[in-house]
Biopython code that builds the backbone (N, CA, C, O; Angstrom):
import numpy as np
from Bio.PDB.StructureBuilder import StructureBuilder

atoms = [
    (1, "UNK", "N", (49.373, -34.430, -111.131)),
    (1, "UNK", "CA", (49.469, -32.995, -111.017)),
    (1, "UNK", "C", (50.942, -32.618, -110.994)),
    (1, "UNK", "O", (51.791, -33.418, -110.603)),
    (2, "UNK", "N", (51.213, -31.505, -111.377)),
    (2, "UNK", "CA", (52.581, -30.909, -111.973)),
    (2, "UNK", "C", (52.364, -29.694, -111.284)),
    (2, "UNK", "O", (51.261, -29.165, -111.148)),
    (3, "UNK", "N", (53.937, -29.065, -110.652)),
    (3, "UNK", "CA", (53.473, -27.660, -110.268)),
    (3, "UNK", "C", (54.970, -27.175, -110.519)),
    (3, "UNK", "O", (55.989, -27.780, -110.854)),
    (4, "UNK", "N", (54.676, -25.733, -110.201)),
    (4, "UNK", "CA", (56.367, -25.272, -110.913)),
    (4, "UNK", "C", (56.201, -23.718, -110.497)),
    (4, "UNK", "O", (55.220, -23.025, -110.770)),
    (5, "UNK", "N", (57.569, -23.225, -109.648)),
    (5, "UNK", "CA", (57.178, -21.688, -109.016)),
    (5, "UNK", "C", (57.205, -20.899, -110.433)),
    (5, "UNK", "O", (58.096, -21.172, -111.238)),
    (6, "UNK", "N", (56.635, -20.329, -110.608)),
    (6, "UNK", "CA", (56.844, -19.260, -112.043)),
    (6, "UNK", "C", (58.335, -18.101, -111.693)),
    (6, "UNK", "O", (58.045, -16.951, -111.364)),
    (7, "UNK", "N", (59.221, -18.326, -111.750)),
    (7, "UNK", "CA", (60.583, -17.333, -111.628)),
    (7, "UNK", "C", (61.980, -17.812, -110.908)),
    (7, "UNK", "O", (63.178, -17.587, -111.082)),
    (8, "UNK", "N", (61.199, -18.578, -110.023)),
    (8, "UNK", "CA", (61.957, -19.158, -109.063)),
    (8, "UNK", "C", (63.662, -19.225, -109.512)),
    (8, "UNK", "O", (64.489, -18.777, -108.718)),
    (9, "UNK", "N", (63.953, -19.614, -110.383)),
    (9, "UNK", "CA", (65.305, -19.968, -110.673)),
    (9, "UNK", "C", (66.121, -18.540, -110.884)),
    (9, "UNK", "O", (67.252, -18.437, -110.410)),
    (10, "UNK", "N", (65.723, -17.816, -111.362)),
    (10, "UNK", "CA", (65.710, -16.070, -111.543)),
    (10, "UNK", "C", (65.872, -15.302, -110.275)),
    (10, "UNK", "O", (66.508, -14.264, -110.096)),
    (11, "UNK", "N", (64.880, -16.310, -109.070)),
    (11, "UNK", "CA", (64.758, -15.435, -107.967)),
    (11, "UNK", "C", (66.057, -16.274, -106.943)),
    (11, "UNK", "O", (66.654, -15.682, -106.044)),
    (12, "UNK", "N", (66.285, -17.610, -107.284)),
    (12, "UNK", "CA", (67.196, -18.041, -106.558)),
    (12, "UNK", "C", (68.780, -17.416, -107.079)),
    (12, "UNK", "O", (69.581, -17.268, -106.156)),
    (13, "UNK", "N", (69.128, -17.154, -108.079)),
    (13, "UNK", "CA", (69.863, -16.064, -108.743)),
    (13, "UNK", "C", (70.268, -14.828, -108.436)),
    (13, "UNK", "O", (71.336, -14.369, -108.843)),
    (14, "UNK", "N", (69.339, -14.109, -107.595)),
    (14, "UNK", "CA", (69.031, -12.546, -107.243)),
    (14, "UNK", "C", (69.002, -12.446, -106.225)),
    (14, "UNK", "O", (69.466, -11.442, -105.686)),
    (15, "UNK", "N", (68.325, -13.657, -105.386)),
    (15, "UNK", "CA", (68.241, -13.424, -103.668)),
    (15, "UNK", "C", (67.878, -14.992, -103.236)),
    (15, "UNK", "O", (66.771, -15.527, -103.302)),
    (16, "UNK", "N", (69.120, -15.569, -102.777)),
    (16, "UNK", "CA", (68.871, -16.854, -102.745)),
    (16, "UNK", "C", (68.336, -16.942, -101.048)),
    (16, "UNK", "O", (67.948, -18.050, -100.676)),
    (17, "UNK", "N", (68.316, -15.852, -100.090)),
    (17, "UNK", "CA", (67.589, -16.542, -98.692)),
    (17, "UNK", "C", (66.465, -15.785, -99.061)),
    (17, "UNK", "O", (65.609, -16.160, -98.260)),
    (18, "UNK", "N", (65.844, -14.757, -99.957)),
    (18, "UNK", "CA", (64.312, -15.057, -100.123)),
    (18, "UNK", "C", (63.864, -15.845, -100.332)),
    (18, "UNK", "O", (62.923, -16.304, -99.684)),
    (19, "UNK", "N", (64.689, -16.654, -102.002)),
    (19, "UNK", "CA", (64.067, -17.774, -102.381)),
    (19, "UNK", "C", (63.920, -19.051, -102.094)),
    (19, "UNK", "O", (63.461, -20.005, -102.722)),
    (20, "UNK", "N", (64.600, -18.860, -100.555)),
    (20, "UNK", "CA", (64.607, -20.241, -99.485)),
    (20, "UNK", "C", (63.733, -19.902, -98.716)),
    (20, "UNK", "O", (62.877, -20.718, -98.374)),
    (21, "UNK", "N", (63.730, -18.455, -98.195)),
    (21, "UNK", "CA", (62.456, -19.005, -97.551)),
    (21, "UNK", "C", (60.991, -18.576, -98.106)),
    (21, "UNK", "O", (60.169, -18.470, -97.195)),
    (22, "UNK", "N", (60.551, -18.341, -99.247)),
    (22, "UNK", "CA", (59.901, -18.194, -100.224)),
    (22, "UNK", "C", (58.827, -19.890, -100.215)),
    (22, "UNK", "O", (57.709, -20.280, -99.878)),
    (23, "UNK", "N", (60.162, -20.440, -100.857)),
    (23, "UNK", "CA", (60.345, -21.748, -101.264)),
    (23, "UNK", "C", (59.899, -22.536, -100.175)),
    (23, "UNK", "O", (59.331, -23.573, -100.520)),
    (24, "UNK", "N", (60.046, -22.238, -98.351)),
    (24, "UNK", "CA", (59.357, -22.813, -97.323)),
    (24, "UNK", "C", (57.600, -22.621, -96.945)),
    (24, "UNK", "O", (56.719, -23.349, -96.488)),
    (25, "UNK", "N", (57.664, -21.756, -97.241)),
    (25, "UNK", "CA", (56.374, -21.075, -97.521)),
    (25, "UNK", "C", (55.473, -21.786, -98.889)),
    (25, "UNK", "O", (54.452, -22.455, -98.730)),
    (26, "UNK", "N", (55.953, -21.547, -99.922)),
    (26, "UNK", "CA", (54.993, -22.750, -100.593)),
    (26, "UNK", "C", (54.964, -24.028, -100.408)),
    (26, "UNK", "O", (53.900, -24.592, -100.661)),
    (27, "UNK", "N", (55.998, -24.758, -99.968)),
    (27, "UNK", "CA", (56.407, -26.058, -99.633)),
    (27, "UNK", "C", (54.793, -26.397, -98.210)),
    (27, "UNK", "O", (53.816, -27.097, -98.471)),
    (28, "UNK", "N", (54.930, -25.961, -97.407)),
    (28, "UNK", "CA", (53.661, -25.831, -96.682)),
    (28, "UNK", "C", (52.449, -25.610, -97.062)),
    (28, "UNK", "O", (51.540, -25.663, -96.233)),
    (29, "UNK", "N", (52.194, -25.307, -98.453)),
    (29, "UNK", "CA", (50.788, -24.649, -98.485)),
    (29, "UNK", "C", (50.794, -26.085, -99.410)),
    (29, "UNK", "O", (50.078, -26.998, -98.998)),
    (30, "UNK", "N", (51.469, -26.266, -100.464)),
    (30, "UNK", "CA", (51.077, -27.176, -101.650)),
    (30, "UNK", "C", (50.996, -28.827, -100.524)),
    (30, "UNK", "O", (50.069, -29.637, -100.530)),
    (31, "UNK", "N", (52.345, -28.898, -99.622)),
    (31, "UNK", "CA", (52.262, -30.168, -98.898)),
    (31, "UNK", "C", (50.590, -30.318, -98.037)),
    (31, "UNK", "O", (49.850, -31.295, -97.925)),
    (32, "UNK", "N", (50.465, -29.074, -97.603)),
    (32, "UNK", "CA", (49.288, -29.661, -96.611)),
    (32, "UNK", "C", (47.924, -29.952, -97.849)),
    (32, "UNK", "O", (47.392, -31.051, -97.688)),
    (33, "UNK", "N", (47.518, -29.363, -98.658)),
    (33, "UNK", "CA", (46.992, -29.874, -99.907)),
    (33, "UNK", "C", (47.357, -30.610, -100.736)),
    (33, "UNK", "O", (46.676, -30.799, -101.744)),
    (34, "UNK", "N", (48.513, -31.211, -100.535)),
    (34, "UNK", "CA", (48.374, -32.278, -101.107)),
    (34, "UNK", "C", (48.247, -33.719, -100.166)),
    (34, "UNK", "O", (48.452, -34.814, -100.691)),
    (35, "UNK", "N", (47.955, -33.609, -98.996)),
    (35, "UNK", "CA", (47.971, -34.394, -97.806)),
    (35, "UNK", "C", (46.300, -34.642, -97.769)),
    (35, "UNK", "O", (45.683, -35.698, -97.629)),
    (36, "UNK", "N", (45.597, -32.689, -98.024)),
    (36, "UNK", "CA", (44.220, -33.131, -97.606)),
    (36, "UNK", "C", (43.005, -34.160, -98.834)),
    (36, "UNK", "O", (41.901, -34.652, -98.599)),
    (37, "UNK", "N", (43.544, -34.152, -99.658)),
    (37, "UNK", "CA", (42.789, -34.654, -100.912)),
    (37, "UNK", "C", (44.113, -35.721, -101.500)),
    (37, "UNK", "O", (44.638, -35.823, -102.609)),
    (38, "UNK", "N", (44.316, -36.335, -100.361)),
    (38, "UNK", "CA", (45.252, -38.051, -100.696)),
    (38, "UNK", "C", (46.215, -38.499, -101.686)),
    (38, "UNK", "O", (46.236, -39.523, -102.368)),
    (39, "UNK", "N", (47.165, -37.314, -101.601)),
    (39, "UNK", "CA", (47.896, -37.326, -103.061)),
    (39, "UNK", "C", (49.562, -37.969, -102.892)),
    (39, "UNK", "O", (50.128, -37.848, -101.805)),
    (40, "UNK", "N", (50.141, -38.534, -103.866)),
    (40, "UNK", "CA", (51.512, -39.178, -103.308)),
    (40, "UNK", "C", (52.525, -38.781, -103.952)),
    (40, "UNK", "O", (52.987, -39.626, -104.718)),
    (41, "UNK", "N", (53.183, -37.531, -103.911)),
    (41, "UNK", "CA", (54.398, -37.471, -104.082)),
    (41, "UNK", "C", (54.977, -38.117, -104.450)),
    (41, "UNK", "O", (55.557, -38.922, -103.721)),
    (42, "UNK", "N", (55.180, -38.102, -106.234)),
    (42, "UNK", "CA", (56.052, -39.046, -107.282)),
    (42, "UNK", "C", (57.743, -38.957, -107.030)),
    (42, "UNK", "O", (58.700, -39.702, -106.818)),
    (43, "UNK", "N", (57.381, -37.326, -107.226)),
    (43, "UNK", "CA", (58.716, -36.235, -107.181)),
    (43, "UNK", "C", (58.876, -34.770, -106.686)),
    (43, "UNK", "O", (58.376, -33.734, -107.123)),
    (44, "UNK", "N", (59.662, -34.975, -105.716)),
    (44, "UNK", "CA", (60.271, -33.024, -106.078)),
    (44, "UNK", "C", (61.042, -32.573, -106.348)),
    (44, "UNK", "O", (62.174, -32.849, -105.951)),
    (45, "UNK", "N", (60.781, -31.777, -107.060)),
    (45, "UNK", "CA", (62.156, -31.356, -108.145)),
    (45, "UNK", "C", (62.276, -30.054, -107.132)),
    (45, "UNK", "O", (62.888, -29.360, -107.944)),
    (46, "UNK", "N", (62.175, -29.335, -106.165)),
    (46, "UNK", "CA", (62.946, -28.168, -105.938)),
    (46, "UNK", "C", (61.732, -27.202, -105.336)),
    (46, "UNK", "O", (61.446, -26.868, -104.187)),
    (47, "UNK", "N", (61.111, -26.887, -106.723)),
    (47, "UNK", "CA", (60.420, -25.480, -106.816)),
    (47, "UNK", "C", (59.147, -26.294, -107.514)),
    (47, "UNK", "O", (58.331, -25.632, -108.154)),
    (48, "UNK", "N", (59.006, -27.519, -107.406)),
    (48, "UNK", "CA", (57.877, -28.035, -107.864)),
    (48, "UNK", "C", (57.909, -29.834, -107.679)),
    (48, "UNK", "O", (58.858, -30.606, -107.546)),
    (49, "UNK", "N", (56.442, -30.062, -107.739)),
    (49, "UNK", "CA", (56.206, -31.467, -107.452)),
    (49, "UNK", "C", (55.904, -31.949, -108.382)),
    (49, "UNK", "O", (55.497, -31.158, -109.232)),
    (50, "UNK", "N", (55.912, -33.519, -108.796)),
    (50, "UNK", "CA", (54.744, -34.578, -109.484)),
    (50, "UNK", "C", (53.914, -35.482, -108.336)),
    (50, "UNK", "O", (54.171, -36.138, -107.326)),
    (51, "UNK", "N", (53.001, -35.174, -108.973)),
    (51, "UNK", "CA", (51.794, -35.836, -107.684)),
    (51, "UNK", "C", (50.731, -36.507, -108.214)),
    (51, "UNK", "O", (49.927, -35.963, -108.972)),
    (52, "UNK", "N", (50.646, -37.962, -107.779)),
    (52, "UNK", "CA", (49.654, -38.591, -108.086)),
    (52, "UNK", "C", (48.504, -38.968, -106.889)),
    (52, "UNK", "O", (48.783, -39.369, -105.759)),
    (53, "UNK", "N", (47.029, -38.717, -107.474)),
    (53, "UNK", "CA", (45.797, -39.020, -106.854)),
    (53, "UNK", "C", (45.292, -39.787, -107.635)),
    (53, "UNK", "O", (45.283, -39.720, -108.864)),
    (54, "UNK", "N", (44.611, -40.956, -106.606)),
    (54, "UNK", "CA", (43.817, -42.410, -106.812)),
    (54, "UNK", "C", (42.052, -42.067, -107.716)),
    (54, "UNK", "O", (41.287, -42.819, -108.319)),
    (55, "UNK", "N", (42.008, -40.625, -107.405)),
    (55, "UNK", "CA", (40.293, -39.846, -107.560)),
    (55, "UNK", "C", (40.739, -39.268, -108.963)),
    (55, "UNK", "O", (41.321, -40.300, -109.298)),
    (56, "UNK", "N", (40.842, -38.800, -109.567)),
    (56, "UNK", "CA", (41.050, -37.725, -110.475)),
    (56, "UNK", "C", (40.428, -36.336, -109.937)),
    (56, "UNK", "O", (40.971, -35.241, -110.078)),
    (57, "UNK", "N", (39.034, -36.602, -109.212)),
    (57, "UNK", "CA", (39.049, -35.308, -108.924)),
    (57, "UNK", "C", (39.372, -34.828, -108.052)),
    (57, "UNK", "O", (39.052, -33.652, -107.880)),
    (58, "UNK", "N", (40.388, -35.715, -106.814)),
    (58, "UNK", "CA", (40.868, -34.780, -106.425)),
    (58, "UNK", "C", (42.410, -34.055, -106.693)),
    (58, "UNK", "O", (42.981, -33.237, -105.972)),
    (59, "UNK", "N", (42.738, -34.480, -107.614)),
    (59, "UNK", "CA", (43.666, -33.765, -108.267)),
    (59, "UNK", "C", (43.355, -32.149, -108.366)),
    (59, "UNK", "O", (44.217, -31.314, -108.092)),
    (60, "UNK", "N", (42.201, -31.853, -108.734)),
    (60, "UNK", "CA", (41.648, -30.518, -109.298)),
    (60, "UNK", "C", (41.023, -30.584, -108.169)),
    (60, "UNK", "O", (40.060, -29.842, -108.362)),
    (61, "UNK", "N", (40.938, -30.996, -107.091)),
    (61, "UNK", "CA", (40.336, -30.267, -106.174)),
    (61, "UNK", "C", (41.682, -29.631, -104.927)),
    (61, "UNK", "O", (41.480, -28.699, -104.148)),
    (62, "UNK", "N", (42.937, -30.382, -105.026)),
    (62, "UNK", "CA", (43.382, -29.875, -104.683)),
    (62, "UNK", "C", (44.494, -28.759, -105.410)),
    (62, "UNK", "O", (45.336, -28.037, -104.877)),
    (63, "UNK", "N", (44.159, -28.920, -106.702)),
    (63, "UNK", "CA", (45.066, -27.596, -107.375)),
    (63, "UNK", "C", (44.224, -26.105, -107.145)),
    (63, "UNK", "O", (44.805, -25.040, -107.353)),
    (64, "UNK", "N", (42.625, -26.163, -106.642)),
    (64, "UNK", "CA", (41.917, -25.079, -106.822)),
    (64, "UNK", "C", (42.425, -24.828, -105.008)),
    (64, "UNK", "O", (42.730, -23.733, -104.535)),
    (65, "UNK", "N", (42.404, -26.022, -104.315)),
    (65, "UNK", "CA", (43.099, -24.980, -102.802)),
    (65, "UNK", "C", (44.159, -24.479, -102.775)),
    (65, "UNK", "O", (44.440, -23.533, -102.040)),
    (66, "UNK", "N", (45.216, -25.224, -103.859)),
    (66, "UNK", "CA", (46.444, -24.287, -103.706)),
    (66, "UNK", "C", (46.458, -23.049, -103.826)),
    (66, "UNK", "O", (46.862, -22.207, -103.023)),
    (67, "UNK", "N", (45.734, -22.838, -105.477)),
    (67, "UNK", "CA", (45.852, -21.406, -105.635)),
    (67, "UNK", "C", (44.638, -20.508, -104.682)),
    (67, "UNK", "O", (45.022, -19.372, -104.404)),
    (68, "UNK", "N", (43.226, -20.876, -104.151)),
    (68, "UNK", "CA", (43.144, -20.125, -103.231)),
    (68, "UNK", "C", (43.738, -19.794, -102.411)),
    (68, "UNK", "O", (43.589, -18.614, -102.093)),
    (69, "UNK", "N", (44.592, -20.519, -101.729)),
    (69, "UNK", "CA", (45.657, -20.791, -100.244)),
    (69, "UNK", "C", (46.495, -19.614, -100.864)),
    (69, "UNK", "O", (46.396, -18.522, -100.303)),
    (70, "UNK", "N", (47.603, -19.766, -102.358)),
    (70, "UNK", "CA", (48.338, -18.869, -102.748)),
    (70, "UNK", "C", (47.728, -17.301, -102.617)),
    (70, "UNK", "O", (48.364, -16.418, -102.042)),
    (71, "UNK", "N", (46.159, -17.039, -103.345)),
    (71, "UNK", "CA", (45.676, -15.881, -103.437)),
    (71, "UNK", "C", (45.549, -15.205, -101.902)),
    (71, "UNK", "O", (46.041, -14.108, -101.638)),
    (72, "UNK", "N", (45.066, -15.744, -101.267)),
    (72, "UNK", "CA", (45.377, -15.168, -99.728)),
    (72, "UNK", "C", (46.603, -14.509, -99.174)),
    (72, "UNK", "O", (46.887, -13.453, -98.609)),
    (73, "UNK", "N", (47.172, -15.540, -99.562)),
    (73, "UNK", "CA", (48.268, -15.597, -98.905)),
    (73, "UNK", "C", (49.288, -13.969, -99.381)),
    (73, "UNK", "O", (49.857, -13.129, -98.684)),
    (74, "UNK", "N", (49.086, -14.163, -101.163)),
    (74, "UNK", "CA", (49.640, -13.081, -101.861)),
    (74, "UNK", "C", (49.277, -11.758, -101.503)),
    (74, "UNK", "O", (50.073, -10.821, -101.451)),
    (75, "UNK", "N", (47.943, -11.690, -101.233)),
    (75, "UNK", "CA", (46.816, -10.422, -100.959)),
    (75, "UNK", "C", (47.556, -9.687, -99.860)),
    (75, "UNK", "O", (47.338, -8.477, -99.795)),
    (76, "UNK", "N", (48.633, -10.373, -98.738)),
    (76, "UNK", "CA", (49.055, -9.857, -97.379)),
    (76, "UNK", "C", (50.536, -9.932, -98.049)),
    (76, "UNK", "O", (51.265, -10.670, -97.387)),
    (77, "UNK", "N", (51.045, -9.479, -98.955)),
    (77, "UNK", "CA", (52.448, -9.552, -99.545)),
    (77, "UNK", "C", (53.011, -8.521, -100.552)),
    (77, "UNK", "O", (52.289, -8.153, -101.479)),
    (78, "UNK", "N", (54.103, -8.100, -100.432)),
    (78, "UNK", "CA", (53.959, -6.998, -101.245)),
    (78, "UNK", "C", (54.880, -7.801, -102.403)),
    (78, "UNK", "O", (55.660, -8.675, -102.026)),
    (79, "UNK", "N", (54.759, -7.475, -103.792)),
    (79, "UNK", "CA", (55.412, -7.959, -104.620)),
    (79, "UNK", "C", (56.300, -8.591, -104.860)),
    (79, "UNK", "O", (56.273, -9.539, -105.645)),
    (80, "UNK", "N", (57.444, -8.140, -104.131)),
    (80, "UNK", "CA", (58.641, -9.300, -104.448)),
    (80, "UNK", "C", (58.324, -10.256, -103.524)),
    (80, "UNK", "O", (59.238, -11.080, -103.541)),
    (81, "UNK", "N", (57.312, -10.627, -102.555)),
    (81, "UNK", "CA", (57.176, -11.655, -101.991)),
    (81, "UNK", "C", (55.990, -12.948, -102.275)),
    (81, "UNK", "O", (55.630, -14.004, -101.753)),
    (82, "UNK", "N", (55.685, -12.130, -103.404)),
    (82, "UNK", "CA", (54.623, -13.029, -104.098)),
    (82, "UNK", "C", (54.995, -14.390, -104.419)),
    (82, "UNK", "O", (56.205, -14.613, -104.427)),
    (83, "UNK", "N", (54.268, -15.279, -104.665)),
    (83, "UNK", "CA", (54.397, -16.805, -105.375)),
    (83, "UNK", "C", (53.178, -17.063, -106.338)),
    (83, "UNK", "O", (52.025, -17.052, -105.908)),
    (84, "UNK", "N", (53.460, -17.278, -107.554)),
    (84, "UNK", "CA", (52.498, -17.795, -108.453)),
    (84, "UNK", "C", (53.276, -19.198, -108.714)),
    (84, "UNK", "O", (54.455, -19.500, -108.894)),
    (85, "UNK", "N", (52.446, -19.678, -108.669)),
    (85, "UNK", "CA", (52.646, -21.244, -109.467)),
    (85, "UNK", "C", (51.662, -21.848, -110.523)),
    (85, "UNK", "O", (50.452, -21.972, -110.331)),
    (86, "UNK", "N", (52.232, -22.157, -111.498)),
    (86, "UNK", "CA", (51.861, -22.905, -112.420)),
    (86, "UNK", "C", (51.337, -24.253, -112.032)),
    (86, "UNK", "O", (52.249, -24.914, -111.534)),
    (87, "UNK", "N", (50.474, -24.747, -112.067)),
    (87, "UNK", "CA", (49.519, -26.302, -112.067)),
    (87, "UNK", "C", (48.942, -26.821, -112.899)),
    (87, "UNK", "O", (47.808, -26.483, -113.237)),
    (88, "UNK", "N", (49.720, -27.931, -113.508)),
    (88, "UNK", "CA", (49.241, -28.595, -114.720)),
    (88, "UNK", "C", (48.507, -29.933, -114.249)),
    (88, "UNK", "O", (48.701, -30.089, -113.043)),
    (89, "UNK", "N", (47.753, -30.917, -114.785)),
    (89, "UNK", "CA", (46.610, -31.712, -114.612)),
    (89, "UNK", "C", (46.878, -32.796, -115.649)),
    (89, "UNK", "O", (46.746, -32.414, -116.811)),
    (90, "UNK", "N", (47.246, -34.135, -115.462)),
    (90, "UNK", "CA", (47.254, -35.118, -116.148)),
    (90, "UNK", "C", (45.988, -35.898, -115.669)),
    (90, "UNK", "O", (45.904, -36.164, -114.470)),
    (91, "UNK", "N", (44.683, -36.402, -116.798)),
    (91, "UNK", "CA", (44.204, -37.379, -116.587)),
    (91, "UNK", "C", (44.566, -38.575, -117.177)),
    (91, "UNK", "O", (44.646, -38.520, -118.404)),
    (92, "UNK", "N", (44.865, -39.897, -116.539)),
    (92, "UNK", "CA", (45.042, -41.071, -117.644)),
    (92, "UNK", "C", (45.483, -41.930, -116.700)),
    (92, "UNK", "O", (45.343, -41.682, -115.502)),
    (93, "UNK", "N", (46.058, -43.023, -117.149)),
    (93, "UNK", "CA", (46.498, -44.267, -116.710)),
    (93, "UNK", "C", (47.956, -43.854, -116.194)),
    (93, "UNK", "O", (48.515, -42.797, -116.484)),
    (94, "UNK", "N", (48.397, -44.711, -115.506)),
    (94, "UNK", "CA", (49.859, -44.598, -115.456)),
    (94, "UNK", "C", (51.091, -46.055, -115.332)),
    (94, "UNK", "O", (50.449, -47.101, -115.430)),
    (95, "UNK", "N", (51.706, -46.164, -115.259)),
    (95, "UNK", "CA", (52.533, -47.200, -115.194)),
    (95, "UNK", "C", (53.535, -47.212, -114.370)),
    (95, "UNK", "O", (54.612, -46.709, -114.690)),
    (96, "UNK", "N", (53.303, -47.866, -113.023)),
    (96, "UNK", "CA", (54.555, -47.290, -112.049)),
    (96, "UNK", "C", (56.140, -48.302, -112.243)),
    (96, "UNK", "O", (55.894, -49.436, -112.653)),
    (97, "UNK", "N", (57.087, -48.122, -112.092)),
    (97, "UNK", "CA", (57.936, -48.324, -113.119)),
    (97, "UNK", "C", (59.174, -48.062, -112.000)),
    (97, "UNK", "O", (59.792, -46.997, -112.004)),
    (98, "UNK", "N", (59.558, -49.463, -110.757)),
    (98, "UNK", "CA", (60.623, -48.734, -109.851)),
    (98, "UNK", "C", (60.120, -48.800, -108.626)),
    (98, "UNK", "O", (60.735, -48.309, -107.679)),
]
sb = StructureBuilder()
sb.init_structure("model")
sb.init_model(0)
sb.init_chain("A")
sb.init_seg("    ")
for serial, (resi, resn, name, xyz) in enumerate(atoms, 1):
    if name == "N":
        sb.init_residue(resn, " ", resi, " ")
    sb.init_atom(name, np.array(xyz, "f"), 0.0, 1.0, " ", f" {name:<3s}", serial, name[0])
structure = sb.get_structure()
């Protein structure tokens, strides 16, 4: 699983202690989902992770709590405090390497 804030770099640009603590705020929602459905942190790049799960499904089971967790969360936020993130889904083999 792949994730990536949609603006983020734009928003760290414009208002860099929103986008810190923005950036704490998703960091909590994606970490504790990715904790509850057994996933291991390849990488973080910043404003996004690579994450590997042993299940495949729970890959997609925990990309569907993020963005519920996000939709909540957004619903009590007024616009510039929003977070969308992008979540992409690799199924396949891998080769750990390091």
């Amino acid at each position: 699983m792949i994730t990536d804030i949609v603006g983020y770099s734009k928003l760290s640009g414009d208002n860099q202690d929103l986008a810190l603590e923005l950036l704490k705020e998703h960091d909590k929602i994606l970490l504790s989902s990715i904790k509850q459905y057994n996933g291991s942190i390849l990488k973080n790049r910043g404003d996004g992770v690579i994450v590997q799960f042993d299940i495949p499904s729970n890959s997609i089971e925990s990309a569907v709590n993020i963005q519920r967790k996000l939709k909540k969360r957004n619903k009590l936020n007024i616009k510039s405090r929003q977070l969308q993130v992008r979540i992409g889904i690799h199924n396949g083999e891998y080769v750990k390497d390091g």
